[in-house]
Backbone as CSV, one residue per row, in Angstrom:
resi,resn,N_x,N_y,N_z,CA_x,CA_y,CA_z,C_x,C_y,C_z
1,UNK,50.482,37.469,135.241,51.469,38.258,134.489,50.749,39.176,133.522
2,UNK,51.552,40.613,133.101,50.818,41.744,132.610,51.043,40.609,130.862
3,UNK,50.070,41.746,130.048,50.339,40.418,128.742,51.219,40.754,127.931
4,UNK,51.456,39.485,127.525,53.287,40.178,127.076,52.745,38.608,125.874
5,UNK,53.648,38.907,124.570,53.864,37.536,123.624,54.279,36.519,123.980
6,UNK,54.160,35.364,123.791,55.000,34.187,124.227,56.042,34.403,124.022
7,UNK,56.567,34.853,123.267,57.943,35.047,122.676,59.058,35.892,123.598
8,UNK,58.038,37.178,124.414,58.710,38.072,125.126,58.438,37.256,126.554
9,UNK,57.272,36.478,126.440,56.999,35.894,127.939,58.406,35.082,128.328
10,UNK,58.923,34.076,127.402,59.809,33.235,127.483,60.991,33.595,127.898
11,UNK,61.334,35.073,127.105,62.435,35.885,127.038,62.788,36.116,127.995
12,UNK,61.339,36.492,128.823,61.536,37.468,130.104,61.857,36.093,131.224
13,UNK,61.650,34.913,131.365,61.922,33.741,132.141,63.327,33.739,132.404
14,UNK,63.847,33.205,130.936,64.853,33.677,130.599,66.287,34.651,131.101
15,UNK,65.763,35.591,130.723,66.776,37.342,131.388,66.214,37.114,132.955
16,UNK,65.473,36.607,133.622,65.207,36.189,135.015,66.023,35.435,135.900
17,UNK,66.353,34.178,134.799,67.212,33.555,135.492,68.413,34.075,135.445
18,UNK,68.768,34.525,133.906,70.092,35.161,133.795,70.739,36.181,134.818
19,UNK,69.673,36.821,135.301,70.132,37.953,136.475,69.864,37.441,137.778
20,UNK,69.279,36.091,137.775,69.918,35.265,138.987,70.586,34.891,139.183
21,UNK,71.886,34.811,137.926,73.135,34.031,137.904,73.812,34.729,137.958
22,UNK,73.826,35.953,136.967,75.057,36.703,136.864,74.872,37.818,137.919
23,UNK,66.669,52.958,150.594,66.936,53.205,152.279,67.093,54.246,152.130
24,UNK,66.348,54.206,153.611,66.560,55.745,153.250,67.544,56.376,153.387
25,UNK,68.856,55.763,153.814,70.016,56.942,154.201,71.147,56.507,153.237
26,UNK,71.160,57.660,152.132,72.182,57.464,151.320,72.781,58.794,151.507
27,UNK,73.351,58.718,151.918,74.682,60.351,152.211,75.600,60.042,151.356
28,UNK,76.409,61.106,151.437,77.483,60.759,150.585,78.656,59.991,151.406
29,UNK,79.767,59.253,151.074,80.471,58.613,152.045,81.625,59.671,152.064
30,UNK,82.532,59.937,152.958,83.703,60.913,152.957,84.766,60.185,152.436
31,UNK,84.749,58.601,151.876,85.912,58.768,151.347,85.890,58.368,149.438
32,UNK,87.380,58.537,149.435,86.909,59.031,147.854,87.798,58.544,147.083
33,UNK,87.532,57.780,146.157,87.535,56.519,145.106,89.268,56.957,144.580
34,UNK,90.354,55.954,145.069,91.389,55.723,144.334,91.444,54.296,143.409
35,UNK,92.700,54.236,142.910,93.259,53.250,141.909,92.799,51.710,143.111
36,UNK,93.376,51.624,144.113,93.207,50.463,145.165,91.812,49.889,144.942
37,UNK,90.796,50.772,145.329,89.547,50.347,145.497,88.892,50.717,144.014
38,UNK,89.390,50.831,142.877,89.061,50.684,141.493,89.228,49.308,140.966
39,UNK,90.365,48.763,141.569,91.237,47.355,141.027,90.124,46.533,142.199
40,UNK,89.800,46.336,143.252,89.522,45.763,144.094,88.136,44.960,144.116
41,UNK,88.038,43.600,144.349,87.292,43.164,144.020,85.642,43.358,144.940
42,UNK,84.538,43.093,143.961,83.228,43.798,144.904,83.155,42.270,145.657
43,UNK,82.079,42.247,146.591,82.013,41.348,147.847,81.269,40.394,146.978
44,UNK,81.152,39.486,147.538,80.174,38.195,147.561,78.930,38.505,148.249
45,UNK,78.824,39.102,149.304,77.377,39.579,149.969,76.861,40.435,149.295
46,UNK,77.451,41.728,149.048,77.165,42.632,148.119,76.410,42.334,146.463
47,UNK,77.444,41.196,145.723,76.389,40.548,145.188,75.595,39.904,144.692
48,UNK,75.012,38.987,146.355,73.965,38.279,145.968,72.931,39.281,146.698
49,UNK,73.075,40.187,147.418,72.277,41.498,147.375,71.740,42.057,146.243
50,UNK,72.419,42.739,145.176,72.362,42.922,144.024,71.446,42.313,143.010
51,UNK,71.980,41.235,143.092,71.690,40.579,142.305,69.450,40.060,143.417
52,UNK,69.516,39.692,143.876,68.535,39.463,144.395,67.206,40.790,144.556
53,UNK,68.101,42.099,144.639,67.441,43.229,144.441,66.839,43.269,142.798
54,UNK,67.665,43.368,142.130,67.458,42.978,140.498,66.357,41.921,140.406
55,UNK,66.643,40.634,140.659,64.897,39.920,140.252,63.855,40.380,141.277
56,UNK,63.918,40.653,142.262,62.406,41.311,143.148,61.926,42.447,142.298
57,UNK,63.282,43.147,141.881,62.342,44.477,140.596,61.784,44.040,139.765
58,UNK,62.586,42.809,139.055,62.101,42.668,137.115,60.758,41.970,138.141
59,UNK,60.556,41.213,139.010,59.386,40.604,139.043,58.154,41.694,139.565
60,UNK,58.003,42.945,139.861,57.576,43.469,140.603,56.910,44.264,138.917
61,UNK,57.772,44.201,137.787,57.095,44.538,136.481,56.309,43.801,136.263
62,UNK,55.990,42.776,136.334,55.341,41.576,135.170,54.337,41.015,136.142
63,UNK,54.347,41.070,137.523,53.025,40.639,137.777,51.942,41.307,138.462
64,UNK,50.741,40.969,138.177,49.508,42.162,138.608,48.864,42.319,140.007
65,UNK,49.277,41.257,140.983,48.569,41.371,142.342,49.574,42.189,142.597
66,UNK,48.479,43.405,142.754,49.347,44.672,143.804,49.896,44.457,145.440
67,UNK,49.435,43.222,145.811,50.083,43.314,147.312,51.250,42.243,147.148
68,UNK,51.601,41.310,146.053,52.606,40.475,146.081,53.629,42.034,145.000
69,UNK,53.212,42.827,144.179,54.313,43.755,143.556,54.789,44.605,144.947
70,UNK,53.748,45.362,145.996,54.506,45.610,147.142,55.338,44.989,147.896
71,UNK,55.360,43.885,147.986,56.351,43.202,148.518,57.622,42.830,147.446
72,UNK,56.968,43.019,146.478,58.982,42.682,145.334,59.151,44.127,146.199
73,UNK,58.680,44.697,145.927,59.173,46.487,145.625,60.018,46.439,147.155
74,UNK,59.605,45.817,148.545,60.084,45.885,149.849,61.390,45.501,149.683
75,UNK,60.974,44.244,148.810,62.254,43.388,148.946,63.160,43.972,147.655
76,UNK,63.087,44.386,147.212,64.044,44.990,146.227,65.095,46.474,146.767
77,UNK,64.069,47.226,147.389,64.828,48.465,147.992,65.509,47.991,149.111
78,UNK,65.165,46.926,150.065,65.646,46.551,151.290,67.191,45.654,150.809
79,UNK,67.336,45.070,150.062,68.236,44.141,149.608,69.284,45.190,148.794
80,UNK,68.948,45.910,147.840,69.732,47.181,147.585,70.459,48.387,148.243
81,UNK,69.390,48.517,149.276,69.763,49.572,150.477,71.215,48.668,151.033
82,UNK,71.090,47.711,151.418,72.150,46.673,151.963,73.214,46.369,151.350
83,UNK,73.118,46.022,150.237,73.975,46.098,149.308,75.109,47.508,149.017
84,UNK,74.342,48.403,148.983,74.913,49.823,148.660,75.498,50.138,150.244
85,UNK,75.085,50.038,151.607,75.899,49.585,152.778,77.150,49.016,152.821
86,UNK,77.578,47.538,152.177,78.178,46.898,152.123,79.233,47.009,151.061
87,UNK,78.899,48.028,150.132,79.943,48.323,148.754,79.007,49.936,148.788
88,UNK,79.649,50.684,149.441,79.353,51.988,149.300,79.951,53.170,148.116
89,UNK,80.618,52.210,147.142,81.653,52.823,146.408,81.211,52.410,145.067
90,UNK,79.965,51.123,144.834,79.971,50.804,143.890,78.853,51.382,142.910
91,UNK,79.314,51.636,142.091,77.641,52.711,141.319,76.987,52.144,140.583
92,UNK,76.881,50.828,140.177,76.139,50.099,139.632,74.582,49.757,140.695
93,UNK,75.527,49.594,142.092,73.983,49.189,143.440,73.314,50.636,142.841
94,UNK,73.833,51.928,142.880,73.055,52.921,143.601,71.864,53.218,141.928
95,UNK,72.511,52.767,140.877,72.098,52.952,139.481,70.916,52.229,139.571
96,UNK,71.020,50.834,139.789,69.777,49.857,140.488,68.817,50.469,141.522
97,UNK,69.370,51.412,142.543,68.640,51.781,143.518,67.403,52.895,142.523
98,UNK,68.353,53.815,141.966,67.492,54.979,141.573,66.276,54.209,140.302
99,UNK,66.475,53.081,139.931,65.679,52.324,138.935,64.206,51.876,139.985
100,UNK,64.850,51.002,141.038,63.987,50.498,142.238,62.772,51.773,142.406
101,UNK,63.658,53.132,142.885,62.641,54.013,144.042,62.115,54.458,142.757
102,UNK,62.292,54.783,141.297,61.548,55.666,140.480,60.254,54.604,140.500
103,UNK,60.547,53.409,140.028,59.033,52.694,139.930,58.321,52.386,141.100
104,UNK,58.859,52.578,142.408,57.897,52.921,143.308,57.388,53.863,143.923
105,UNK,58.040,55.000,143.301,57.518,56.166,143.132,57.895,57.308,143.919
106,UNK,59.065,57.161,144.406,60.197,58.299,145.548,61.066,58.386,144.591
107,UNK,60.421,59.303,144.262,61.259,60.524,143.330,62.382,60.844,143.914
108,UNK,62.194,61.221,144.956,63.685,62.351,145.446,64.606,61.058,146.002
109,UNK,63.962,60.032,146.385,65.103,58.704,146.300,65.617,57.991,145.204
110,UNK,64.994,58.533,144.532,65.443,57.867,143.064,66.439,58.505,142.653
111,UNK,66.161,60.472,142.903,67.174,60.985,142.332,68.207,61.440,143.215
112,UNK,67.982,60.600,144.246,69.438,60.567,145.139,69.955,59.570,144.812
113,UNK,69.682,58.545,144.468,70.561,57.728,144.262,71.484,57.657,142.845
114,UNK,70.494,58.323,142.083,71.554,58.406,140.472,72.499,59.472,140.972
115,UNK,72.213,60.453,141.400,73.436,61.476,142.028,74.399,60.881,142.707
116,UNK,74.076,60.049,143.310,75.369,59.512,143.971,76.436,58.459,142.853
117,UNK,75.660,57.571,142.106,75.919,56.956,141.189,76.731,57.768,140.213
118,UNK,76.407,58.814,139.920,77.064,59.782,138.551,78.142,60.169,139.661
119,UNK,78.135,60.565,140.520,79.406,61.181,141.395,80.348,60.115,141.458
120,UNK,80.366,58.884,142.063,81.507,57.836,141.936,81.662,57.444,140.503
121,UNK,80.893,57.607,139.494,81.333,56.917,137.689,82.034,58.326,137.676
122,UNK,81.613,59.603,138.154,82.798,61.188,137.559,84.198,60.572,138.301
123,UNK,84.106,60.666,139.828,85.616,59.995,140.264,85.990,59.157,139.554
124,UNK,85.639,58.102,139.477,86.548,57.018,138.454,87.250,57.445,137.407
125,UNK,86.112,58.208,136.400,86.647,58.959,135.245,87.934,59.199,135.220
126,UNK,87.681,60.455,136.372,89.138,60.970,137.047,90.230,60.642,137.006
127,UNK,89.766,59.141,137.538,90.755,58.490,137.578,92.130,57.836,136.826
128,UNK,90.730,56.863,135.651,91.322,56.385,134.467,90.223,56.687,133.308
129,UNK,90.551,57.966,133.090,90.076,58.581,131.599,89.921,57.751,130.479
130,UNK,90.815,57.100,129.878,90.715,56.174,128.866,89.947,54.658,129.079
131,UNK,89.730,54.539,130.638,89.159,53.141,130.787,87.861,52.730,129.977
132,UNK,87.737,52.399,129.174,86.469,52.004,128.224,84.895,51.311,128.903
133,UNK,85.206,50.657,129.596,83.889,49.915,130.557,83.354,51.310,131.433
134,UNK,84.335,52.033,131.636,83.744,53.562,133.316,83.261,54.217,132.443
135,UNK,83.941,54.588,131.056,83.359,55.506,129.715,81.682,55.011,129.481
136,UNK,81.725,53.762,129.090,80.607,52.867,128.557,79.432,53.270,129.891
137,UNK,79.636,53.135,130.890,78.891,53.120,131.963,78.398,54.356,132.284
138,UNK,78.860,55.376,132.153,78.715,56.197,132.297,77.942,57.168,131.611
139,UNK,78.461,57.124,130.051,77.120,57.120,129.133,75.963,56.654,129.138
140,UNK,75.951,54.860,129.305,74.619,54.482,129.621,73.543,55.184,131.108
141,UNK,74.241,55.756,131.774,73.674,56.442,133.207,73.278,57.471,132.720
142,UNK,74.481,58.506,131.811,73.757,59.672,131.705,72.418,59.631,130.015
143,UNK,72.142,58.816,129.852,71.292,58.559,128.543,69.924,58.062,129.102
144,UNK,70.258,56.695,129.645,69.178,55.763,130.152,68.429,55.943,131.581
145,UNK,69.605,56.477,132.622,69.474,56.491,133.468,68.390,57.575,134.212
146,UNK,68.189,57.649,135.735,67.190,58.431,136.406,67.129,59.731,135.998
147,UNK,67.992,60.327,135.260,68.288,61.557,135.317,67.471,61.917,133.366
148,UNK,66.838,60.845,132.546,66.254,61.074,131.813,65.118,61.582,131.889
149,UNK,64.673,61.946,133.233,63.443,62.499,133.478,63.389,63.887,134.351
150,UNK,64.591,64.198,134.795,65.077,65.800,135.042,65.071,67.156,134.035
151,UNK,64.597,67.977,134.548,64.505,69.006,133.411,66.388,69.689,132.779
152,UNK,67.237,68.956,133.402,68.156,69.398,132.651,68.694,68.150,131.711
153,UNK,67.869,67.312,131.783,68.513,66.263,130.502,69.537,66.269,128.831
154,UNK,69.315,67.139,128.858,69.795,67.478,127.423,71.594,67.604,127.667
155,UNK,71.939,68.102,128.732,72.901,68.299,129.169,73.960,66.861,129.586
156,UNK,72.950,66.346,130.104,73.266,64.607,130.519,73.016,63.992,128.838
157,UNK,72.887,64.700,128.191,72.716,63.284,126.497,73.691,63.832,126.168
158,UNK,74.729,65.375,126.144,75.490,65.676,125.328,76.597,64.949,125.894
159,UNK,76.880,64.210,127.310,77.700,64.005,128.188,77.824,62.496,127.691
160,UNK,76.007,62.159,127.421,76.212,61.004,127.011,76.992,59.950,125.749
161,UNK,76.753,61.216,124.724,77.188,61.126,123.406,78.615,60.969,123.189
162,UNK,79.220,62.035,123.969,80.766,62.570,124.121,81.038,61.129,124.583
163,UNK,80.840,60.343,125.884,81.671,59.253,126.026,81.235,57.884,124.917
164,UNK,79.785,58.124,124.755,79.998,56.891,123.821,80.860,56.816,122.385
165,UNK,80.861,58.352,122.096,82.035,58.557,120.887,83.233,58.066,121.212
166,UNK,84.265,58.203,122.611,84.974,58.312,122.996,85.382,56.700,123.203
167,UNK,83.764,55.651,123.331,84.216,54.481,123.721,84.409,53.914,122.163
168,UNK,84.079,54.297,121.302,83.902,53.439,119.687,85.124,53.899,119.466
169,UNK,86.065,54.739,119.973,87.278,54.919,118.987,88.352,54.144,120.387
170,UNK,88.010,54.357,121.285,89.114,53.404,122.145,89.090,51.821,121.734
171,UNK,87.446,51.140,121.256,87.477,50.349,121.472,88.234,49.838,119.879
172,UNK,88.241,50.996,118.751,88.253,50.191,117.660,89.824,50.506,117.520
173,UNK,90.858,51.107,118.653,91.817,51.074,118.859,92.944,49.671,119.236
174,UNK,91.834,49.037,120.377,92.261,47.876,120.507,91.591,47.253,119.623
175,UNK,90.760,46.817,119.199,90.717,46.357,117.757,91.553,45.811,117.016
176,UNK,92.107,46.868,116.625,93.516,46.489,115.832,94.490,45.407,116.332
177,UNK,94.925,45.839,117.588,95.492,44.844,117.991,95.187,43.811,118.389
178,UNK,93.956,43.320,118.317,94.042,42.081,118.430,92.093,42.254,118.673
179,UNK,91.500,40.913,117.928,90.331,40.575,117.625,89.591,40.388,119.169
180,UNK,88.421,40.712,119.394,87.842,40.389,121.059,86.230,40.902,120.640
181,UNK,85.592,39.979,120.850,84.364,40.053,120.216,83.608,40.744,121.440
182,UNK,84.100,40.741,122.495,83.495,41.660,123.731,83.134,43.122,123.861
183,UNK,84.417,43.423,123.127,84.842,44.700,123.154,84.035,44.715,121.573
184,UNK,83.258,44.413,120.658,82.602,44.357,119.802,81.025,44.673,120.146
185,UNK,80.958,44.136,121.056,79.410,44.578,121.804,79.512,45.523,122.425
186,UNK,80.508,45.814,123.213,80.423,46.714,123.901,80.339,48.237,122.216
187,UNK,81.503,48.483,121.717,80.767,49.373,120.292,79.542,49.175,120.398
188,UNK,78.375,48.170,120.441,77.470,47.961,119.886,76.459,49.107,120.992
189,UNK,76.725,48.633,121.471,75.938,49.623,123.394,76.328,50.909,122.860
190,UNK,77.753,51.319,122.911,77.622,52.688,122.326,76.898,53.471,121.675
191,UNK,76.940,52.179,120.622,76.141,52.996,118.843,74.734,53.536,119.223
192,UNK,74.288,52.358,119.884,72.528,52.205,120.738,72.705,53.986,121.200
193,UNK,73.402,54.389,122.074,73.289,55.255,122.820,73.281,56.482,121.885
194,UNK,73.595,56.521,120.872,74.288,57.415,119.592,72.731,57.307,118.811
195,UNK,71.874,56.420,118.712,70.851,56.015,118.214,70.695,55.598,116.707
196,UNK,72.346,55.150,117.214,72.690,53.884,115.894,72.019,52.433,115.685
197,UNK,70.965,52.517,115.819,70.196,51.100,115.958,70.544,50.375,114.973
198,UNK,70.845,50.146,113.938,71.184,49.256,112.811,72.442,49.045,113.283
199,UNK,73.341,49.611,113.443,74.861,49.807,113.305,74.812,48.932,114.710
200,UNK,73.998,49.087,115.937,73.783,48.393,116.902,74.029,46.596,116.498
201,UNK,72.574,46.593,115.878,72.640,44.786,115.631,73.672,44.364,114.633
202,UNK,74.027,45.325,113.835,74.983,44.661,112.655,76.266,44.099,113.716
203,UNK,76.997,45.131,114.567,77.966,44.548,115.716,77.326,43.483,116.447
204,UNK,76.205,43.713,117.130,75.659,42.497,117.858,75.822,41.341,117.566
205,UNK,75.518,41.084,116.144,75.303,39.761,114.693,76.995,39.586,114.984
206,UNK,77.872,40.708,114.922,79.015,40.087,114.131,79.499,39.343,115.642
207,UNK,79.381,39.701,116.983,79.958,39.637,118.409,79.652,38.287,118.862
208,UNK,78.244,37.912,118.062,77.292,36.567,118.552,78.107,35.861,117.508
209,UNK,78.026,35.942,116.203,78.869,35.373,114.797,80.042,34.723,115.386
210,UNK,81.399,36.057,116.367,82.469,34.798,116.945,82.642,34.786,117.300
211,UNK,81.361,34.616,118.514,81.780,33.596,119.836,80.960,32.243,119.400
212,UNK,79.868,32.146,118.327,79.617,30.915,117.981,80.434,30.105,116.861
213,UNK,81.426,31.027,116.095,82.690,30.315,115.548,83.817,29.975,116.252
214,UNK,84.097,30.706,116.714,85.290,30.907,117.469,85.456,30.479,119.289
215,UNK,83.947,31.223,119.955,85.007,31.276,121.373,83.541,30.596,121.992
216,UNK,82.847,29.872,121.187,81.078,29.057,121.713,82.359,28.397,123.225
217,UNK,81.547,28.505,123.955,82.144,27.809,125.302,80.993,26.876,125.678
218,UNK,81.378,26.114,126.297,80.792,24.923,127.541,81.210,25.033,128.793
219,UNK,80.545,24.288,129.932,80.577,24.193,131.262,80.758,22.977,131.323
220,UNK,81.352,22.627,132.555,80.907,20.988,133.696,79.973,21.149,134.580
221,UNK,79.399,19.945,134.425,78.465,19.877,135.438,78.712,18.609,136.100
222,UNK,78.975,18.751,137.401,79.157,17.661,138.043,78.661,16.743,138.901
223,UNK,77.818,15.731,137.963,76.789,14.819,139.920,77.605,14.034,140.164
224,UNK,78.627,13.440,141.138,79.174,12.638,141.810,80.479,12.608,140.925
225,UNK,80.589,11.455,139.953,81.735,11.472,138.873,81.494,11.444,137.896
226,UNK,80.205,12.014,137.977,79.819,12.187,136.392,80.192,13.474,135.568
227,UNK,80.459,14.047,134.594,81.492,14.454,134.169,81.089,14.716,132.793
228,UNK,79.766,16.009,132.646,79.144,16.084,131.513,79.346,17.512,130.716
229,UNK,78.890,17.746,129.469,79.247,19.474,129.049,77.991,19.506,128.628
230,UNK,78.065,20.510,128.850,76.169,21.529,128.541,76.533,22.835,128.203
231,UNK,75.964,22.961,126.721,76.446,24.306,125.881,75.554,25.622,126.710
232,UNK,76.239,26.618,126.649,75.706,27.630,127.804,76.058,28.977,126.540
233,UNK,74.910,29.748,126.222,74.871,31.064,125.797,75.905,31.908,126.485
234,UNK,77.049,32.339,125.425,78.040,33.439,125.616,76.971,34.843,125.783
235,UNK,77.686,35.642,126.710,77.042,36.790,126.778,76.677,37.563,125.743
236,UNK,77.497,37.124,124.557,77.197,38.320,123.256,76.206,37.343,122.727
237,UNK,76.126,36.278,122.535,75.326,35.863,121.840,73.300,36.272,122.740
238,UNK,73.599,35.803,123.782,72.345,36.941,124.909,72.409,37.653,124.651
239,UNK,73.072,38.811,124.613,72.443,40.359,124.224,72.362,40.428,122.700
240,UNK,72.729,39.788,121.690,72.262,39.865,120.718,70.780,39.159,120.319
241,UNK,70.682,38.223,121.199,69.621,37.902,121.285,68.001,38.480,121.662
242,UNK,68.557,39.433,123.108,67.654,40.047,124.110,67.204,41.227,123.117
243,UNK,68.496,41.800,122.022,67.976,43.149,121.733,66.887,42.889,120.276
244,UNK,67.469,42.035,119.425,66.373,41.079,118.591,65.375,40.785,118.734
245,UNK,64.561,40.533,120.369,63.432,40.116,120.424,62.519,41.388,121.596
246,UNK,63.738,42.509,121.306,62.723,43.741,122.271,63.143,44.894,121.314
247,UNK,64.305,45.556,121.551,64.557,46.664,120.865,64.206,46.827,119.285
248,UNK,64.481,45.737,118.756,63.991,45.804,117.293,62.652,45.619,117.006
249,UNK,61.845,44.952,117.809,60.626,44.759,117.720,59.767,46.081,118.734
250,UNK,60.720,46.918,119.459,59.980,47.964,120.149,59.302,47.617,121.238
251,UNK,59.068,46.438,122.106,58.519,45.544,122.897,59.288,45.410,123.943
252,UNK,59.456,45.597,125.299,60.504,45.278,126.108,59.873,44.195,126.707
253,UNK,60.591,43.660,128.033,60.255,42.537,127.991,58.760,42.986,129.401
254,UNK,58.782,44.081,130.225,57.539,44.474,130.570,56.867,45.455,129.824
255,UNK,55.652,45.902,130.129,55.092,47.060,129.913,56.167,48.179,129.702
256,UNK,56.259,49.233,128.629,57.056,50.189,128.687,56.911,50.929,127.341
257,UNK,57.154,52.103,127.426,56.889,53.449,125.815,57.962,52.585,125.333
258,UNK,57.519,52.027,123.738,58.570,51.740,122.314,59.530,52.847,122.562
259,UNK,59.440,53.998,122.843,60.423,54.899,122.915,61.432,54.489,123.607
260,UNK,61.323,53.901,124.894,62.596,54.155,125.997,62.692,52.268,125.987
261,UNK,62.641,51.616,124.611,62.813,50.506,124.847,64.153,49.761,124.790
262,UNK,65.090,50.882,123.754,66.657,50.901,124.598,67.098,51.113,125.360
263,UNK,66.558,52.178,125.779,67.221,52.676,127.262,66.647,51.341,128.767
264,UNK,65.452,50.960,128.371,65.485,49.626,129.104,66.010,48.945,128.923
265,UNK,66.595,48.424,127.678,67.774,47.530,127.185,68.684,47.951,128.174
266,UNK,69.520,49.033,127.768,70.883,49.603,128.312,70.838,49.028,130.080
267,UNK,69.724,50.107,131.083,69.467,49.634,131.859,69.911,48.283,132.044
268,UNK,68.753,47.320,131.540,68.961,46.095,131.910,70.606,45.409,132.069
269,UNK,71.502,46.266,131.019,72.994,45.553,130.463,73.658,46.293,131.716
270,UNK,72.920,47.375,132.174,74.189,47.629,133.549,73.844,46.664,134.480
271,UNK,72.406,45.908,134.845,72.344,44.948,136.108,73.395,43.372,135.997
272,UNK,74.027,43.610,134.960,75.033,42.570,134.342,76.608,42.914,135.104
273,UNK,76.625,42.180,137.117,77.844,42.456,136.782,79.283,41.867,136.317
274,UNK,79.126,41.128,135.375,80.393,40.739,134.260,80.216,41.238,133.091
275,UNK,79.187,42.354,132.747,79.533,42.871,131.282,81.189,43.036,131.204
276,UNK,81.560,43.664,132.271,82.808,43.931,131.109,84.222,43.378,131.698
277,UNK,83.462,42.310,132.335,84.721,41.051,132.083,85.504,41.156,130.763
278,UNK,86.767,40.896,130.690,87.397,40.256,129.528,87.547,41.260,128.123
279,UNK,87.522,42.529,128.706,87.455,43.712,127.876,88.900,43.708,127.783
């Protein structure tokens, strides 16, 4: 492994398992994103595709034999390519894809795939303008995403800004009506994107604050009839955690410029797909 602190080493074990739990032909598809297939649920193949594409990448950062990182890198584009096959509609695979081909170094696959990605998050838009998670997502793509390294970027941050403004006042809309510490992190992602970093963890603190007063959950675990609870990290309390021991410290959890160590954050929070469960 490249050298990293114990602290980030652990971390990174960690966000490993967590994203274990939670090609060349990308054309465009001819058909085109309604309310049906907005509401509709993504596959089960699709993703443990996903999701399996996601750790062959994070592992393809952190360790140094170049012929076992060629093979994450195989197995990461091959499992993604499949994935994005199987849910051709979903822009989170293709967001993952353009992450995959930039670090292996196909550029023009990389930036086919965020193009396709920004084209189904614009339809959605379309769709449901006010939806706060397509807003949120969408910002994080045009900020963090492949397209931070195009010479028209500036254009993609003003795009970016506009929705994350757009998500802090929807979200502090529902707010009012009623307390949801989800929709508290999610502000928090915004602010990040706004390059509200304080204003970031102060929400983070308050999102982790109550779900460990208020909504701390447990699991079952079941061997035969046995019939036990095992306290399990709420998602806010993880990302308040993850951004505490990288973004504030400037350290991600691989090799990477202190600069773009949010935008690896962000990144990382789109390979999450239940962020925005329960919004």
């Amino acid at each position: 492994m490249k050298k990293l602190s114990i602290g980030i080493a652990t971390l990174l074990f960690a966000t490993l398992m967590q994203a274990s739990v939670t090609a060349a032909n990308i054309a465009q598809p001819k058909t085109q994103l309604n309310i049906k297939q907005i509401e509709s649920n993504t596959s089960f193949a699709g993703q443990e595709l996903f999701s399996s594409a996601c750790d062959a990448y994070f592992k393809a950062q952190v360790i140094e034999d170049g012929t076992e990182v060629s093979k994450m890198y195989a197995k990461a584009i091959s499992d993604i390519s499949k994935a994005c096959a199987i849910e051709p509609l979903n822009a989170d695979y293709y967001l993952l894809g353009s992450q995959i081909w930039r670090g292996k170094g196909g550029i023009s696959y990389a930036k086919s795939y965020f193009a396709k990605a920004e084209n189904l998050l614009k339809q959605k838009l379309e769709l449901v303008p006010n939806d706060i998670s397509t807003n949120l997502d969408y910002a994080i793509a045009c900020y963090a995403g492949d397209v931070r390294f195009w010479n028209n970027y500036s254009k993609y941050q003003k795009q970016a800004e506009k929705h994350a403004e757009k998500v802090i006042t929807l979200c502090k809309a529902e707010l009012k009506k009623e307390d949801n510490s989800n929709l508290v992190r999610v502000m928090a992602m915004a602010n990040l994107i706004l390059n509200n970093k304080d204003e970031c963890l102060e929400l983070l603190l308050k999102a982790k604050k109550m779900d460990t007063q208020e909504k701390g959950f447990s699991l079952l675990k079941f061997f035969g009839f046995e019939d036990e609870k095992i306290e399990h990290k709420t998602a806010n309390v993880f990302y308040c955690d993850l951004f505490e021991n990288t973004v504030v410290k400037g350290q991600w959890l691989w090799l990477a410029d202190s600069k773009n160590v949010d935008k690896e954050f962000l990144l990382y929070y789109m390979t999450d797909e239940a962020r925005n469960n329960d919004l």
